[in-house]
C-alpha positions in Angstrom: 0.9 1.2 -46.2 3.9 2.8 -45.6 2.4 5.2 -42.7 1.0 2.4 -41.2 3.3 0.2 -41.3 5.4 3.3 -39.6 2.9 3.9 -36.9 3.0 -0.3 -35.7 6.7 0.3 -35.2 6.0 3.5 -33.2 3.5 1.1 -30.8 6.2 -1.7 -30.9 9.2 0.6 -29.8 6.9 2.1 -27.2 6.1 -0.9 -25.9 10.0 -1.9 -26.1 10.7 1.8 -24.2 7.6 1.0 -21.7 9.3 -2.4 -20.9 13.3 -0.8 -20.2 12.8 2.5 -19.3 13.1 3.2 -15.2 10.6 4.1 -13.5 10.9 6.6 -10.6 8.6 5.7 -7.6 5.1 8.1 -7.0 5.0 6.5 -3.5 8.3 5.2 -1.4 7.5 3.4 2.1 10.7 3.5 3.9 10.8 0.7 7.3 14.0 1.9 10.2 16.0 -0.7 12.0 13.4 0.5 15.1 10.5 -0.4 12.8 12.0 -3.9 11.6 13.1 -4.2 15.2 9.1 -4.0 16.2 8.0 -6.4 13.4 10.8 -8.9 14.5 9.0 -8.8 18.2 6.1 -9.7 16.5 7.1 -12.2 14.1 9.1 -14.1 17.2 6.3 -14.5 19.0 4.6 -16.2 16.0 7.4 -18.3 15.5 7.6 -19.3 18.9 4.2 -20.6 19.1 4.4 -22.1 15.9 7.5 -24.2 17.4 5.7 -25.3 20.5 3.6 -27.0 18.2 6.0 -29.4 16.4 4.6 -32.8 15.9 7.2 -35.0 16.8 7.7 -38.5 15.2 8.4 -41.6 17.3 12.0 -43.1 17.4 12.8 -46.7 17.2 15.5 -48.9 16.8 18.3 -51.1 17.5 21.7 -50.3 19.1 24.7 -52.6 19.4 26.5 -53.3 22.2 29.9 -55.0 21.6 29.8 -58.6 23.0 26.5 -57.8 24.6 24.0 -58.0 21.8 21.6 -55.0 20.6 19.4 -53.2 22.4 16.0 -52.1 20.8 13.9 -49.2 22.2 11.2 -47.1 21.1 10.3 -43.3 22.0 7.0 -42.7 21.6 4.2 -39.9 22.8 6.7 -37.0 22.3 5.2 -33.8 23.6 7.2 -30.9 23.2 6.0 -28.6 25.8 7.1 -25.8 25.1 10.1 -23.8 22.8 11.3 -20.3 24.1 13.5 -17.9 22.0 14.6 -15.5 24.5 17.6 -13.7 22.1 17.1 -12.6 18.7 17.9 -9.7 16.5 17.0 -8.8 12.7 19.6 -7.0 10.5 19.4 -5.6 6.9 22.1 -7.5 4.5 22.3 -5.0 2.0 21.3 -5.7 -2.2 19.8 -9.3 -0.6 17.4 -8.9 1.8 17.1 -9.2 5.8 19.1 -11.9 8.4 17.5 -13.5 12.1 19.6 -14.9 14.0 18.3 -16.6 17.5 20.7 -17.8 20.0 20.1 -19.5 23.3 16.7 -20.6 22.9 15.7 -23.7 25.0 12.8 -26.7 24.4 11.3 -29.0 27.0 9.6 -32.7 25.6 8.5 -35.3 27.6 7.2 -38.8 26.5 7.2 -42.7 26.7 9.8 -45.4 26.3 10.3 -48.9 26.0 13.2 -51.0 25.6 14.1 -54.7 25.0 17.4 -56.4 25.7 17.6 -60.2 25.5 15.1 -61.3 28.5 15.1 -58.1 30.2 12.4 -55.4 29.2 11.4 -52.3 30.4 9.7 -49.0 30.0 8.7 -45.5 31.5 8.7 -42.1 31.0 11.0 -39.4 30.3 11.8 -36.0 29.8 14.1 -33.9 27.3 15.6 -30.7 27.7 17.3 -29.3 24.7 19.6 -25.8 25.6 21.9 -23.5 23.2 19.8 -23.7 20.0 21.0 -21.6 17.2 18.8 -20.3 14.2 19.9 -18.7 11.8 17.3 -17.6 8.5 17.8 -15.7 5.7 14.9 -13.7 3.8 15.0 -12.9 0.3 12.2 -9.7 -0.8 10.7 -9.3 -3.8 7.8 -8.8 -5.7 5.1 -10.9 -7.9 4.1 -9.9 -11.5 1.0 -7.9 -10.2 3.1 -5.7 -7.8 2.8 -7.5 -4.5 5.4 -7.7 -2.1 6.8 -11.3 -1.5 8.8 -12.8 0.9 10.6 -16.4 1.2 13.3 -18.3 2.8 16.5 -18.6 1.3 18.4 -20.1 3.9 18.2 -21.8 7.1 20.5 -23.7 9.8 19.6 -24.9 13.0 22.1 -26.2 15.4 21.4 -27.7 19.2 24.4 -27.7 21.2 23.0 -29.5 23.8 20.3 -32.7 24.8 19.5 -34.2 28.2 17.3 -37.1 28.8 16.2 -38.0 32.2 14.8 -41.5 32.1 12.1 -43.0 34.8 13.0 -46.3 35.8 14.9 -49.2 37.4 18.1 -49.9 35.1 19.9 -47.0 35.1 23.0 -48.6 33.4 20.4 -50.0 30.5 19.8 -46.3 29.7 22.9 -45.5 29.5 23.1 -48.3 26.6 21.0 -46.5 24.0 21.1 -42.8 25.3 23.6 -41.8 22.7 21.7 -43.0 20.0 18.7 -41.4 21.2 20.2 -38.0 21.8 21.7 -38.2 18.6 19.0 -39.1 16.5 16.6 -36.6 18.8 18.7 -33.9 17.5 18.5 -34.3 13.9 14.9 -34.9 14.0 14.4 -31.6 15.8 17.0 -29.5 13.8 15.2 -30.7 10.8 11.5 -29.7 12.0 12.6 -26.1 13.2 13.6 -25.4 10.0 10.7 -26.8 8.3 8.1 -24.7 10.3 10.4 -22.0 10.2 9.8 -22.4 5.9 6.0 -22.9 6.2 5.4 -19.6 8.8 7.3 -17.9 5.8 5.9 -18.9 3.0 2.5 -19.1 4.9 1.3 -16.9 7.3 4.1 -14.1 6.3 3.4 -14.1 2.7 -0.1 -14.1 3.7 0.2 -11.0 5.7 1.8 -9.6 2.9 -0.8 -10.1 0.7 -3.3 -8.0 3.1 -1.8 -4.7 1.6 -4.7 -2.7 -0.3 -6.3 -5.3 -2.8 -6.5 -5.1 -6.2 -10.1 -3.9 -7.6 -9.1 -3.1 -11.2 -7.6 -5.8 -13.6 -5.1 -5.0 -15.8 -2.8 -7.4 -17.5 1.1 -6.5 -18.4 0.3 -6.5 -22.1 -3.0 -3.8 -21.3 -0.8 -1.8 -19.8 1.8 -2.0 -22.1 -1.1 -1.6 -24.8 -2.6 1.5 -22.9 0.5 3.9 -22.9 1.3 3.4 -26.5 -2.4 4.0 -26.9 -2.2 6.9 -25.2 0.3 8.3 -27.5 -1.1 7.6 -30.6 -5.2 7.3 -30.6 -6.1 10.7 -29.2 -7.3 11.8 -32.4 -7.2 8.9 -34.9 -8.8 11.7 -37.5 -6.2 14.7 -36.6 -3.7 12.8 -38.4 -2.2 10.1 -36.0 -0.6 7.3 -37.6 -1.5 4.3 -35.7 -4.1 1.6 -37.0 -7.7 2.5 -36.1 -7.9 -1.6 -35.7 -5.2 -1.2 -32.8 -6.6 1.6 -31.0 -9.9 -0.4 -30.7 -8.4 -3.3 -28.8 -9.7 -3.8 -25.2 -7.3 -2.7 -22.5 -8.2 -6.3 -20.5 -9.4 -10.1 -21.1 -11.9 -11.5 -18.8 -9.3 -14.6 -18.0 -6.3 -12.3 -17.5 -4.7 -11.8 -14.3 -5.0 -8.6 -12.4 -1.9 -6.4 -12.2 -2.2 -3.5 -10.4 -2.1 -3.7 -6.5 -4.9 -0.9 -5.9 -6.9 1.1 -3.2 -10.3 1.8 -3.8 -10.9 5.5 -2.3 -14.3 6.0 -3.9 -16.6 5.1 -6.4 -14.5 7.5 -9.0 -11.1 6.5 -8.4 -8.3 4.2 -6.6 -4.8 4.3 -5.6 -2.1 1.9 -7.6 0.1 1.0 -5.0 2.0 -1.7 -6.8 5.4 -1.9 -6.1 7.8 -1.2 -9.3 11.0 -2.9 -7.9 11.9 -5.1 -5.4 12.2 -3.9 -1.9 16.0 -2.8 -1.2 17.4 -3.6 1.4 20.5 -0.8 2.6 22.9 -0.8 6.3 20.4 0.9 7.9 16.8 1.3 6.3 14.3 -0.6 3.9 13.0 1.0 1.0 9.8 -0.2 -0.8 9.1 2.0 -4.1 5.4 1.8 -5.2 3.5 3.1 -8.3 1.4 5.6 -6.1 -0.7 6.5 -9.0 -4.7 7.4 -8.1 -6.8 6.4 -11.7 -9.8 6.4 -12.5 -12.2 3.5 -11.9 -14.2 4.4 -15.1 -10.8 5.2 -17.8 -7.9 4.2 -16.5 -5.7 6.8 -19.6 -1.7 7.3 -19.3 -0.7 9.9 -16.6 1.1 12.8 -18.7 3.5 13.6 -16.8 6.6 11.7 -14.9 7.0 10.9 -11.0 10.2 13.1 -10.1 13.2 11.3 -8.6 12.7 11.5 -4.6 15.6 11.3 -2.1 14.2 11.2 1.4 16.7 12.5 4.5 18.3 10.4 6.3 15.8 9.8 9.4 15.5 7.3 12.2 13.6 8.4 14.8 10.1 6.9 13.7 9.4 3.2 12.8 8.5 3.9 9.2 8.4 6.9 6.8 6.1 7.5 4.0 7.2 9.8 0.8 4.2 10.5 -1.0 5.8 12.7 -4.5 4.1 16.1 -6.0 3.1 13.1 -9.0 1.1 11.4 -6.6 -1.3 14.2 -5.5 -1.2 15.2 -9.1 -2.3 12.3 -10.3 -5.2 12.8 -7.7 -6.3 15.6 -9.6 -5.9 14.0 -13.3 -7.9 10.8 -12.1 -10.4 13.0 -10.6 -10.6 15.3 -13.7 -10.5 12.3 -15.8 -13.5 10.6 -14.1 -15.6 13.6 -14.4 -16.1 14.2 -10.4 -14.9 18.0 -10.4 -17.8 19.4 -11.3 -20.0 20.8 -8.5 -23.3 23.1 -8.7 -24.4 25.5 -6.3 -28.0 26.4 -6.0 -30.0 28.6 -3.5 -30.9 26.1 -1.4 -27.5 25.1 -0.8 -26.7 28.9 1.3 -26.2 28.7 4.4 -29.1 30.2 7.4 -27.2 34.0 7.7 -25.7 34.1 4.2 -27.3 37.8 2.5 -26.7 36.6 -0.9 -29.0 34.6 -2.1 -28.7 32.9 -5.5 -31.6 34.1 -7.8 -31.4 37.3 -10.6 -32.3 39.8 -8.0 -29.5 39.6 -6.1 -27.5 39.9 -9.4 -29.5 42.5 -11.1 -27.9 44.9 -8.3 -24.5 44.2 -10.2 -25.8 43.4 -14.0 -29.2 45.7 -14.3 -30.0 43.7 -17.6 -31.3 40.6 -15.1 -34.6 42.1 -14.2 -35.8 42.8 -17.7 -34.6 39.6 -19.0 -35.1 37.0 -16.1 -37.1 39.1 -13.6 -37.2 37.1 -9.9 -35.9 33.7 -11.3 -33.7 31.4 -9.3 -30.1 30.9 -10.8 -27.9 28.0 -10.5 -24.1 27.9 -10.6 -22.1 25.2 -11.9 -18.4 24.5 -11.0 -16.1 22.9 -13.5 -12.5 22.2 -13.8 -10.8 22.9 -17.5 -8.0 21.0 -16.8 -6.9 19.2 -13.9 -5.4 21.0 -10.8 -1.5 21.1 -10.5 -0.3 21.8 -7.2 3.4 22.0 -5.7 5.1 20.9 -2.9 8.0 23.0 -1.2 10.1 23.2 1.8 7.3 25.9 2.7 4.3 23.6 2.0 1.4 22.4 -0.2 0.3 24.9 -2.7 -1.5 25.3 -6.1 -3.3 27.7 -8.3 -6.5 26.0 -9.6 -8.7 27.5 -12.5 -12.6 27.1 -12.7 -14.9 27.6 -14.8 -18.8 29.2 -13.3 -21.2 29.3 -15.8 -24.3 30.5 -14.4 -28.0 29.5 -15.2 -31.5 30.9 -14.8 -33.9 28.3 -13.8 -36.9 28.9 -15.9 -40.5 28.5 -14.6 -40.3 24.8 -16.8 -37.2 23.7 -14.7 -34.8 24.3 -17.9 -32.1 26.3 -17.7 -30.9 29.8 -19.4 -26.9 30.1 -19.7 -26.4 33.8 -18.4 -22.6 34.4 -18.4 -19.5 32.2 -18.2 -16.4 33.2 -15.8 -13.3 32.1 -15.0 -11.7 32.2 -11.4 -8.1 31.9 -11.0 -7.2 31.3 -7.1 -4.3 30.5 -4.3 -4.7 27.8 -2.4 -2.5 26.0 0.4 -3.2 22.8 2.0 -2.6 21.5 5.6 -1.8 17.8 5.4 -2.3 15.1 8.3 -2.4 11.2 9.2 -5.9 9.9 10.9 -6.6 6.6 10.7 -4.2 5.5 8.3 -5.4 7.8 5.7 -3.6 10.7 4.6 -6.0 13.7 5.3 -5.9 17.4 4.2 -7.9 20.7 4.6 -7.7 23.9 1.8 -7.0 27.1 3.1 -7.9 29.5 0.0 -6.2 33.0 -0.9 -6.5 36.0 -3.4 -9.0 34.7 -6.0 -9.7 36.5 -9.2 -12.3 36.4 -12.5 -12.8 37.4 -15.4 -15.4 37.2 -18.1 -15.4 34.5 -20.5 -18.9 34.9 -22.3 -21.9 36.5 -21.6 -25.6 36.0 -22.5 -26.7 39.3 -21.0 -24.2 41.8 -22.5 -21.4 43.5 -20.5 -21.0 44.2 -16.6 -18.2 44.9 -14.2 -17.1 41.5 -13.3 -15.2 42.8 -10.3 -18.8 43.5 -8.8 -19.4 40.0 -8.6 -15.6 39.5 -6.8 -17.4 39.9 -3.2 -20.2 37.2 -3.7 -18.4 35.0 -5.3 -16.4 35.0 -2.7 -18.8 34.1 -0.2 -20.4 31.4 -2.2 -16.5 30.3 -2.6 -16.0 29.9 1.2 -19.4 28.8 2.8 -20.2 26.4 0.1 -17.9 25.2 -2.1 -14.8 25.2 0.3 -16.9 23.3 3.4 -17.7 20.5 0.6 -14.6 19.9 -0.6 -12.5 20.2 3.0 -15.2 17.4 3.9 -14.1 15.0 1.5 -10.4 15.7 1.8 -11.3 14.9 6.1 -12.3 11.4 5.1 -8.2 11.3 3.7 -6.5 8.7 1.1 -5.7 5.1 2.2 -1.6 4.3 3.2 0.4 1.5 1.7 -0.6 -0.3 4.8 -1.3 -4.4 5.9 -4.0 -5.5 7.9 -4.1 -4.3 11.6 -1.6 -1.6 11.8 -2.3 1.6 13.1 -0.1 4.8 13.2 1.3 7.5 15.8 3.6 9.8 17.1 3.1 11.5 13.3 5.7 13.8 11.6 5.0 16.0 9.1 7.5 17.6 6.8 7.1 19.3 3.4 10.2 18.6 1.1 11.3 19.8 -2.3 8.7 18.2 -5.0 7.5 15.3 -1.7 6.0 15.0 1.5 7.5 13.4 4.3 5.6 11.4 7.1 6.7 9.2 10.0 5.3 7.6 12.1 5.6 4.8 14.9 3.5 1.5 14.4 1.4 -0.7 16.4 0.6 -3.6 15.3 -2.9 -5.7 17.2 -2.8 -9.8 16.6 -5.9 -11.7 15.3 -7.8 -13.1 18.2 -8.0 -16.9 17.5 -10.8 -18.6 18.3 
């Protein structure tokens, strides 16, 4: 009782760790002044449409005239023709968020108007022109409880400085009887609306921008994900000795009614990226930083990652719109989730040799190097088959990508009934360096191998010199296993990125334990129908 009672406080004070601790980013998405500058382009050119199309109430009412009587109009049919923003700039505010401020911008409206003074009426058209409008809107950043970015209004003033009314029509001086009152109520009505729309493109279209980053595919509630890294500490081997209830390390990881957490990229049918975002955005004088998860998983076990994201601290650069710091933790995790879901395994039969290739893949060609083969499997096909022990670790340096994976070979005879005959079992130890590029919004990468080395784990057909087998092995290595695996890193990894953006003018630079890319954005608006 005691013990277990222990191990329940172990899950609770994980849990309490899990909920307080920091967490350093995998993935950090850093946008310039140049880049916010682009997206403000963009976002004033929504606006400004969005404005054009105020609806605009009628006006009526009654005005006083001192010893005269009052005078009652109406303002009706108001068309605002158009609402141009010609000046505008965005700035950071740092710890809050960002700051537009639009000056100068300029409406025209035209409509009807009737009016009624004792026994004299009248009406006609008119037209409007308001000049010197000042808008001023403040955007708080955050993020929702499953890791999506948000964005709202905080604050927002509009001031017109100026209204001009040109009426139509015989009585000039019976204009001039209710155009105050007009103006002024005009104005309010209009300051009032700009703001409004200005809330509603926010919270609307914006936000719903936002919410085109990489969708999630995976649900996983806060209290799973609490639930699975205490898990992950304590249920590895309930019978080895470990403390916590068996009851507890049963429990499902999700309900069917629970929300989904994790903001993820499905890459594959083996594994996605989390690219929910573990803080708010921050906002600093001159850049704004986004940290994200950037954890891959697997889409088949989702376990705790075993190892920490290092802190990353990228260099003060602002020649590209946006920069992307992807950390040694989030390849890693690449490999882990891969490992995890089973996907590095890879077999290598004759067939698969390429036209010009002198090795084939059958006991022949082996019994040159392990005489034993022709006595005991005399002209049989062989089959080799690729595994991972553990999943690959790589590092990134000022000099580049590079890692020293370990695999396991274990060949096979293939019997005249199809099954197989384990032969020997070998490991190979390897260098391997990476190039590393940006197509298509995907991170993309090609393996350059080095020295590689085996030895002799177990053998099924007594001893032989493994360094004889150095030279085919070698081949197999680079015409067949090496093509496959460059193909699949050529289709590349999804970027943090919303709908419709596309990247260039790429920079690629390795730093210590991160990669750095940049990269200038172009952004293509939906067609509307």
């Amino acid at each position: 009782m005691a013990a277990r009672s222990l191990a329940v406080f172990g899950v609770v004070l994980d849990v309490f760790l899990v909920l307080t601790a920091a967490t350093n980013p995998g993935f950090v998405v850093r946008i310039t002044q140049a880049g916010l500058d682009y997206a403000h382009q963009h976002g004033i050119t929504v606006l400004q449409k969005e404005l054009a199309q105020l609806k605009l109430p009628d006006i009526s009412g009654d005005f006083p005239v001192r010893h005269l009587g009052k005078v009652h109009y109406e303002i009706s049919s108001l068309n605002l023709r158009s609402f141009q923003l010609p000046y505008s700039r965005i700035s950071l505010v740092p710890n809050v968020g960002l700051h537009v401020a639009i000056s100068n911008a300029f409406a025209e409206v035209d409509g009807n108007w009737r009016v009624k003074f004792h026994f004299i009426r009248d009406h006609g058209s008119f037209d409007l022109e308001v000049k010197n409008v000042y808008i001023k809107i403040d955007l708080k950043l955050g993020n929702d409880a499953s890791g999506k970015p948000t964005v709202s209004t905080s604050a927002c003033s509009t001031r017109i400085s100026s209204v001009h009314v040109h009426f139509s029509g015989k009585f000039g001086w019976l204009y001039n009887l209710f155009y105050s009152a007009v103006e002024s109520r005009f104005r309010k009505i209009l300051e009032g609306k700009v703001c409004d729309s200005v809330v509603s493109s926010v919270n609307g279209d914006l936000q719903r921008y936002l919410q085109t980053l990489p969708e999630a595919n995976v649900c996983e509630t806060p209290a799973s994900l609490l639930l699975r890294k205490a898990r992950a500490r304590h249920c590895a081997d309930v019978s080895g000795g470990k403390l916590l209830p068996a009851l507890l390390c049963r429990l499902p990881f999700t309900h069917p009614s629970a929300p989904c957490l994790a903001v993820t990229a499905k890459i594959d049918a083996k594994a996605g990226i989390d690219y929910s975002l573990v803080a708010p955005p921050a906002a600093t004088a001159q850049t704004l930083d986004v940290d994200l998860k950037g954890e891959f998983f697997s889409l088949a076990h989702r376990g705790a990652v075993p190892f920490q994201p290092p802190a990353l601290a990228l260099p003060p650069d602002h020649d590209r719109m946006v920069y992307f710091g992807a950390s040694s933790y989030f390849f890693n995790t690449a490999g882990f989730a891969y490992h995890a879901a089973g996907a590095l395994v890879f077999e290598i039969t004759d067939s698969m040799i390429p036209k010009g290739v002198e090795f084939h893949l059958n006991t022949s060609t082996f019994a040159a190097f392990i005489p034993q083969l022709d006595k005991m499997y005399p002209n049989m096909l062989m089959k080799l088959r690729l595994s991972a022990p553990s999943a690959p670790f790589l590092s990134i340096t000022p000099g580049g990508i590079s890692l020293q994976p370990v695999a396991d070979i274990q060949a096979y005879a293939i019997l005249p009934n199809t099954s197989l005959a384990p032969l020997f079992l070998l490991s190979l130890t390897g260098n391997v360096s990476a190039t590393i590029d940006v197509k298509s919004g995907h991170i993309v990468g090609k393996l350059s191998v080095g020295r590689m080395k085996l030895s002799l784990k177990h053998s099924d057909v007594g001893t032989f010199q493994v360094r004889m087998l150095q030279s085919i092995m070698n081949v197999y290595a680079s015409s067949i296993l090496l093509p496959r695996v460059n193909e699949r890193l050529a289709e590349g990894f999804p970027l943090p990125l919303p709908d419709r953006i596309q990247l260039s003018n790429i920079l690629v630079q390795f730093h210590q334990n991160f990669l750095l890319l940049g990269a200038d954005v172009h952004y293509t608006p939906r067609e509307r129908r």
